[in-house]
C-alpha positions in Angstrom: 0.0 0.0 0.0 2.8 2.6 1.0 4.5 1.6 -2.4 1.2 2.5 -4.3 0.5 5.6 -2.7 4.2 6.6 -3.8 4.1 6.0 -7.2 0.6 8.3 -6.9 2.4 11.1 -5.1 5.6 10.6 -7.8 2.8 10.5 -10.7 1.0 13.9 -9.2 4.4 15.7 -8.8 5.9 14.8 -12.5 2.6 15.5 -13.9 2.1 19.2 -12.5 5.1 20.1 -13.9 4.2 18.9 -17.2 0.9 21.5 -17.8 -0.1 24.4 -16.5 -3.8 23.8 -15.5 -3.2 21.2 -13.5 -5.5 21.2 -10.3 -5.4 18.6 -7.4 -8.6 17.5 -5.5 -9.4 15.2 -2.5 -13.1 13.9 -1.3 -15.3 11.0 -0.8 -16.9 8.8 -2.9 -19.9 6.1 -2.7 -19.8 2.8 -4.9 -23.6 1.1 -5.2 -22.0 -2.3 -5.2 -18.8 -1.9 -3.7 -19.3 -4.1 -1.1 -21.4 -7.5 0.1 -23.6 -8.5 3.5 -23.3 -12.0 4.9 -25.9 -12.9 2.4 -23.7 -11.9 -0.7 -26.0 -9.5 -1.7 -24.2 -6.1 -2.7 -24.5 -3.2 -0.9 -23.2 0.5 -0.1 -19.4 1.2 0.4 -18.0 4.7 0.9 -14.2 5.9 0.8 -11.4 8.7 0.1 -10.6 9.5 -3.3 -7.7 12.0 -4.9 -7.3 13.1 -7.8 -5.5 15.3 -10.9 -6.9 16.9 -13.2 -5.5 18.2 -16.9 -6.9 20.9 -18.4 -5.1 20.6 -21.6 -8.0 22.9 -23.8 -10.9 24.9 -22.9 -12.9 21.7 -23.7 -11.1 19.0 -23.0 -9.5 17.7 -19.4 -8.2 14.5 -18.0 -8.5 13.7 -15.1 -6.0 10.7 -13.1 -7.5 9.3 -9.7 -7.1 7.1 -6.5 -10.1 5.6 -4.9 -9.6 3.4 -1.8 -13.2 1.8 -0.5 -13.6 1.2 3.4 -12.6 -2.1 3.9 -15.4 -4.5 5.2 -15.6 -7.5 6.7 -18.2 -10.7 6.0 -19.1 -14.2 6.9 -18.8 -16.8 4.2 -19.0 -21.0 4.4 -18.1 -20.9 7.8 -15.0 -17.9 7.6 -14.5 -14.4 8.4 -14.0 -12.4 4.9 -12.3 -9.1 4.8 -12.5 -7.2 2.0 -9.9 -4.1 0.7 -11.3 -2.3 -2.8 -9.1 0.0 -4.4 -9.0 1.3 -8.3 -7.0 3.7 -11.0 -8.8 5.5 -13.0 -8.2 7.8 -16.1 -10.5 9.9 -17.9 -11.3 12.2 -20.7 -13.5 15.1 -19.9 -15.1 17.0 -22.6 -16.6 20.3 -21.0 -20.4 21.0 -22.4 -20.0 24.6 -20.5 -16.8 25.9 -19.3 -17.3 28.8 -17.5 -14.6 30.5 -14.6 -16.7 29.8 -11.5 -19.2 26.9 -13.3 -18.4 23.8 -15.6 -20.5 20.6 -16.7 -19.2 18.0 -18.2 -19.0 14.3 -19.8 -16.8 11.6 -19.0 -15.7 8.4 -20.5 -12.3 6.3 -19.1 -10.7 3.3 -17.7 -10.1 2.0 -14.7 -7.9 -0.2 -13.0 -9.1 -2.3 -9.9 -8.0 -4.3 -7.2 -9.5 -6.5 -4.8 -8.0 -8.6 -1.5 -9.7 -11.0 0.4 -8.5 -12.5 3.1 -9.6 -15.6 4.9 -10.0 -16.1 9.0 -10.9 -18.9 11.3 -11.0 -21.3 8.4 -8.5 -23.6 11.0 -5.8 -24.8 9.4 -6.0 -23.4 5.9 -6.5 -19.4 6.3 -5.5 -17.2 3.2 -6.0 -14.6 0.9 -7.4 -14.2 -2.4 -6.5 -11.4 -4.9 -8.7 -10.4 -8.1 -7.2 -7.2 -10.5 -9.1 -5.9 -13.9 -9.0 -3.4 -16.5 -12.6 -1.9 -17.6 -14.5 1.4 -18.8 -16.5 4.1 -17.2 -18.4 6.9 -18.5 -20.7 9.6 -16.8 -20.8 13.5 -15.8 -20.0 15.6 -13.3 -19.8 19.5 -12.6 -17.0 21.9 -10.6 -18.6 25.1 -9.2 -15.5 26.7 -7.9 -13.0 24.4 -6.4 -15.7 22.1 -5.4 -16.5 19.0 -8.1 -19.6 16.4 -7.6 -19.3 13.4 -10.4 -21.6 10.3 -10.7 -20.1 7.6 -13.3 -21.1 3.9 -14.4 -18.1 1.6 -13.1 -19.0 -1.4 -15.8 -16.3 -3.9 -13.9 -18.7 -4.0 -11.0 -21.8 -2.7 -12.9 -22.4 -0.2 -10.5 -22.8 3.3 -10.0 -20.0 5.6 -8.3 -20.4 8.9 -6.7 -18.2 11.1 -6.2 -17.9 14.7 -4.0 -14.3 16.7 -3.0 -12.8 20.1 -3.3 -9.7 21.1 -5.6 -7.0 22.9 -4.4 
């Protein structure tokens, strides 16, 4: 975990030396189906979530994020399940109204996920279980002032992600 948030940091730095609209931004975020109850139905999971964003025209921007969900724990078949969700994302902003203090746009991307299970009181055999995948998003979000609210389909979970922080 310390190595990935390192690489983030190193990625932010390099980057805002790259452009010249380059804005940082942290919040919180909400996945529908970012999590499961001891039934295995999904349900609600919250979390932190930074972010850069490129401006590199007056219409377009890409944005490059962290999000990292609460972790959770369940029963399953007898064990203790905890569950860590993180993901990478990158996406392409194309700005339907651009103005200084107010801005709507559309969103389309990838994203890069990560998910750790780990087994307890299984007896002899506890473990852990590791899935990663590549996938798309696409949605829309608007920035009055520094603060941004954004609400995406996440199609590697098929669930929708919301999204609320402040640049700086």
């Amino acid at each position: 975990m310390k190595k990935t948030l390192l690489i983030i940091a190193v990625f932010l730095i390099a980057g805002s030396t790259a452009f010249s609209q380059v804005q940082f931004g942290i919040g919180g975020m909400a996945g529908t189906k970012a999590g499961l109850d001891d039934n295995f139905e999904a349900k609600i999971n919250f979390g932190p979530h930074v972010r850069a964003l490129f401006n590199v025209t007056e219409q377009i921007g890409v944005t490059a994020g962290f999000s990292y969900y609460l972790p959770f724990k369940y029963n399953a078949f007898g064990a203790e399940v905890t569950m860590n969700y993180m993901a990478f994302n990158a996406d392409a902003l194309y700005y339907i109204l651009n103005e200084d203090a107010f801005k709507v746009y559309a969103l389309g991307g990838v994203n890069y996920g990560m998910i750790k299970l780990k087994f307890e009181d299984m007896g002899v055999d506890d473990g852990t279980g590791t899935e990663n995948h590549f996938d798309w998003e696409v949605g829309g979000g608007i920035q009055v002032g520094k603060i941004f609210a954004e609400i995406k389909y996440d199609n590697s979970n098929e669930h929708i992600q919301a999204f609320l922080g402040i640049y700086f």
